[in-house]
Structure formats: structure tokens, C-alpha cells
C-alpha positions in Angstrom: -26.0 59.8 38.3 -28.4 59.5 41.3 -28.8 61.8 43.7 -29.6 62.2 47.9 -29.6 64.7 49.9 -27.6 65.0 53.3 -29.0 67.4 55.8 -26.7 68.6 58.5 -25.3 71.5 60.7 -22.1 73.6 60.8 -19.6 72.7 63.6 -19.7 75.6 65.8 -16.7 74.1 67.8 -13.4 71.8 66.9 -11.3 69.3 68.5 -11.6 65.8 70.0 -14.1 66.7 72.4 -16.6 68.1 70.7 -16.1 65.0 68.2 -16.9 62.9 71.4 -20.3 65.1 71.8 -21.3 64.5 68.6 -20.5 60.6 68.0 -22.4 60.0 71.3 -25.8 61.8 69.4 -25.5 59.4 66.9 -23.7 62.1 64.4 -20.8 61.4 62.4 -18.1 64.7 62.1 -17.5 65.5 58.4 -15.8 68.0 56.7 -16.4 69.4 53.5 -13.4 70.4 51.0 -13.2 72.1 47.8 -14.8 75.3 48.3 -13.3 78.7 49.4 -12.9 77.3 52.8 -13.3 73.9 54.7 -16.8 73.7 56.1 -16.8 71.3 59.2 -20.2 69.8 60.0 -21.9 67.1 61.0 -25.1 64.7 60.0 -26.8 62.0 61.4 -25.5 58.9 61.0 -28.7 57.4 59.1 -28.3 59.9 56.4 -25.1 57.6 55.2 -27.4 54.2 54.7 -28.4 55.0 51.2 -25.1 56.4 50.3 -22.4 54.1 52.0 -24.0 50.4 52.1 -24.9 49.8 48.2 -22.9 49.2 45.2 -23.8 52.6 43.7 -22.3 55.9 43.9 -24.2 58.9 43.9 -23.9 62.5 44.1 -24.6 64.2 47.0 -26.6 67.8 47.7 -25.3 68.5 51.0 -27.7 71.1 53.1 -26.0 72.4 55.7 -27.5 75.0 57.7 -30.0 75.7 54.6 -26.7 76.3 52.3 -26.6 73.7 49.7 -23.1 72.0 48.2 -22.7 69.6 45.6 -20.8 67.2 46.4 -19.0 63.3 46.5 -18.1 61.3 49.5 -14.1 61.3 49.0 -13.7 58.8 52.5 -15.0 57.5 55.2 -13.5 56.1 58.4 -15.5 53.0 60.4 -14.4 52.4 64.3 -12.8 49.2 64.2 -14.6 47.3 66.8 -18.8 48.3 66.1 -18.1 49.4 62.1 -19.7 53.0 63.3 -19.3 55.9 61.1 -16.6 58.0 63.0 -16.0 60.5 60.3 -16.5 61.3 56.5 -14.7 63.7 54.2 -16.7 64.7 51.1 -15.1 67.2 48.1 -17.2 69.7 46.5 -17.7 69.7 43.3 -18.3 72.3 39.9 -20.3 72.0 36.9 -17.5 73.0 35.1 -14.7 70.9 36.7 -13.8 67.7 35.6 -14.7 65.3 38.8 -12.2 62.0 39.1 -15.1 59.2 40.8 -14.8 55.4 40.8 -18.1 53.8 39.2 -19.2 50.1 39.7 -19.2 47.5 36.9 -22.5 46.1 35.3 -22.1 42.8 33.5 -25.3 42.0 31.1 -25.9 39.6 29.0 -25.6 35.7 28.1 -21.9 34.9 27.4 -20.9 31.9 24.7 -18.4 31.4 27.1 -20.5 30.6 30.5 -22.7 28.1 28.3 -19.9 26.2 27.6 -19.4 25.9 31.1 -16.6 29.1 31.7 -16.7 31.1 34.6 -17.1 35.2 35.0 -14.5 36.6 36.8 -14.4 40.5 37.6 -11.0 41.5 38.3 -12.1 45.3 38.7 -15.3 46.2 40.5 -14.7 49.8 40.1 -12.8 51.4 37.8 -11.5 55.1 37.9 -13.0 57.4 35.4 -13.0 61.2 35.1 -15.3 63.7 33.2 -18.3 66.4 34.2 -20.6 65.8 36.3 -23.5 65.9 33.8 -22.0 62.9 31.4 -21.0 60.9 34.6 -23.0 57.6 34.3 -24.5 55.5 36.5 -22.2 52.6 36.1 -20.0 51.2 33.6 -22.0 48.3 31.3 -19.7 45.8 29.9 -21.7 43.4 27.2 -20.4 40.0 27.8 -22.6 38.3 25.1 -19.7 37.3 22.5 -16.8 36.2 25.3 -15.8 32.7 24.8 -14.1 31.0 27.0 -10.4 32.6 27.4 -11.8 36.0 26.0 -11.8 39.0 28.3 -12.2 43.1 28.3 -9.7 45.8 29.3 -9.9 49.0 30.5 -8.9 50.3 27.3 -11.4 48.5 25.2 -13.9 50.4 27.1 -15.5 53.3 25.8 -16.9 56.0 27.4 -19.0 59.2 25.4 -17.0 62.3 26.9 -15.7 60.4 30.2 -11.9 59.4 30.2 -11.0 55.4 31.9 -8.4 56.5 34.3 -7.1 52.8 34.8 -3.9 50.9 32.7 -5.0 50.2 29.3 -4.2 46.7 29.7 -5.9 46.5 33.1 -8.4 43.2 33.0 -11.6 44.4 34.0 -13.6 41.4 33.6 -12.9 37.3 31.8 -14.3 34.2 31.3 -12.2 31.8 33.0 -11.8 28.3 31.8 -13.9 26.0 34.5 -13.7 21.7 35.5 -16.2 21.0 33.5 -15.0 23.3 30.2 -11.6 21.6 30.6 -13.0 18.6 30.9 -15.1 19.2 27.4 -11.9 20.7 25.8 -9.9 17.7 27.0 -12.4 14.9 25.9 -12.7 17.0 22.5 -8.9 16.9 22.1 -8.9 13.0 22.9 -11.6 12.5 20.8 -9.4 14.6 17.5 -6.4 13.2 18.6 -8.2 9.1 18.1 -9.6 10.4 14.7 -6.2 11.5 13.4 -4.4 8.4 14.5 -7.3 6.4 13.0 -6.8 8.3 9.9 -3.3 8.1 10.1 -3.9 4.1 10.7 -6.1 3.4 7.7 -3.5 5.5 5.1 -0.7 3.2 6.6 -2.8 0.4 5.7 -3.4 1.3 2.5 0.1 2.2 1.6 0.7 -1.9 3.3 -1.7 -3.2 0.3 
């Protein structure tokens, strides 16, 4: 998985004041769990652009005070008026400790399905997985190439090498959906079957007539 580093420091007070202080710096208050004690800290808000606004997840080395954490943003809290970073909770995390993440989904490749005028549709964005760090991927690649039109994949038909789908089996991650102008080839190819058996079925009554 990628990595970034967050730089910040550690808290030296707490409560809704000091929060106050350090929003009005342009730092966001964080806290960091998992470790033999909460750590309370804070960062500048820029350090969150590469790891917030993008589709992929990464981990993060937190350096606080020259102490560095591995970690994951667990959640983040927006103001509701500007969309500022008021907070951020991240989880640290252990080589050899199964981490639960959500990973983005990758669609490649050319699907029968969309050249016979389907339409992709992603039901699941994300999906839940959970493994070690080191055999967390990137993302999760789903070949479309041999969906028709109709066909789809689920969470359980998705495989994994040592990582665990943490989603319903039958869970529709992604499906080509049937689109105007597939129905309208399916329904001028059912017209068009539908003439030929009553043509057929035509020329045997006639035949039975002689």
C-alpha cells in the first residue's frame, strides 16, 4: 500500500479551548489509539490533502514529536458550514495484527457487455477487507472483460492472496446493467425471431394445405 508521512506535535493541554487555539493555527486535533495509551496531537491541516481528498487509502507514518507510529485514519470530522478539518482519529497499527481497512475498487478492461451497449454499474466503491499489513493491496482489481450484459461480480467471487472480503457473499460489487439502446437491440432481435418463426410456422401450414 502507499505510504505518507504526517508530521505533528503532542497536545500538551486538553479540552475545548485549547481545541479552539489550535483550529484557529490552521491545525486539526487528532488523537491517536491503539497503542499503550491514547496520544493526543495535532498536525497541520495540509498534511491531510494527499491522504483525505483521493480515492486511495494509504498508510500512514505518523511523526509526532520525532516518535514514529504506524498507523490508518479510522475518521475524520468536517465543520459543517466551510468542510474544515475539525478533528481526525487515526488507530495504530502492528505488523503482526490483522488490520480491518476499506480499499477502493479498480475496474479494467473491455467488457462484451458495454459493447453491446450495457452499462457499468458499481454498487460497492469500497469493500471491507482484513489481513497484514504487508499483503494489504493497493486496491481491489475486478476484470470486467467477459461480463455480458446481465452478468455481474460478488463479493464472494472475489479473491484475495492472504486478505479475507469482509462484506456478504452475495453482496453486488459491480454489473453490467441492461441500457436503451441494448434493450432496444434485444427487442428488435426478439421481433426479428419471433417474424422468422411465424414465417416458418406459415410456410409448414402451407405445405400441409397442398
Amino acid at each position: 500500500m502507499k505510504t505518507l508521512e504526517i508530521i505533528g506535535s503532542q497536545r500538551k493541554e486538553l479540552g475545548k479551548k485549547d481545541a479552539v487555539k489550535i483550529r484557529k493555527a490552521n491545525h486539526v486535533p487528532c488523537v491517536l489509539y491503539g497503542g499503550s495509551g491514547n496520544i493526543h496531537f495535532s498536525t497541520h491541516e495540509n498534511s491531510f490533502l494527499k491522504l483525505v481528498y483521493t480515492d486511495d487509502v494509504h498508510l500512514v507514518n505518523l511523526n509526532i514529536d520525532g516518535k514514529t507510529f504506524k498507523s490508518i485514519l479510522k475518521e475524520i470530522q468536517f465543520h459543517p458550514v466551510n468542510d474544515k478539518i475539525i478533528h481526525a482519529d487515526f488507530v495504530e497499527l502492528h505488523e503482526e495484527k490483522p488490520v480491518t481497512i476499506a480499499l477502493p475498487v479498480k475496474v479494467t478492461g473491455d467488457s462484451e457487455g458495454i459493447k453491446a451497449g450495457g452499462k457499468l454499474k458499481i454498487g460497492k466503491r469500497y469493500l471491507k477487507v482484513k489481513g497484514l499489513i504487508k499483503d494489504l493491496p493497493e486496491h481491489i482489481t475486478i476484470d470486467i472483460t467477459n461480463l455480458n450484459i446481465h452478468d455481474s461480480v460478488k463479493a464472494g467471487e472475489i479473491k484475495l492472496d492472504n486478505v479475507t472480503i469482509m462484506e456478504p457473499e452475495r453482496l453486488m460489487v459491480v454489473n453490467i446493467a441492461t441500457s436503451r439502446v441494448a434493450q432496444k437491440a434485444e427487442e428488435t432481435g426478439a421481433e426479428g425471431e419471433a417474424a422468422a418463426e411465424e414465417g416458418a410456422e406459415a410456410g409448414e401450414a402451407a405445405e400441409e394445405a397442398k
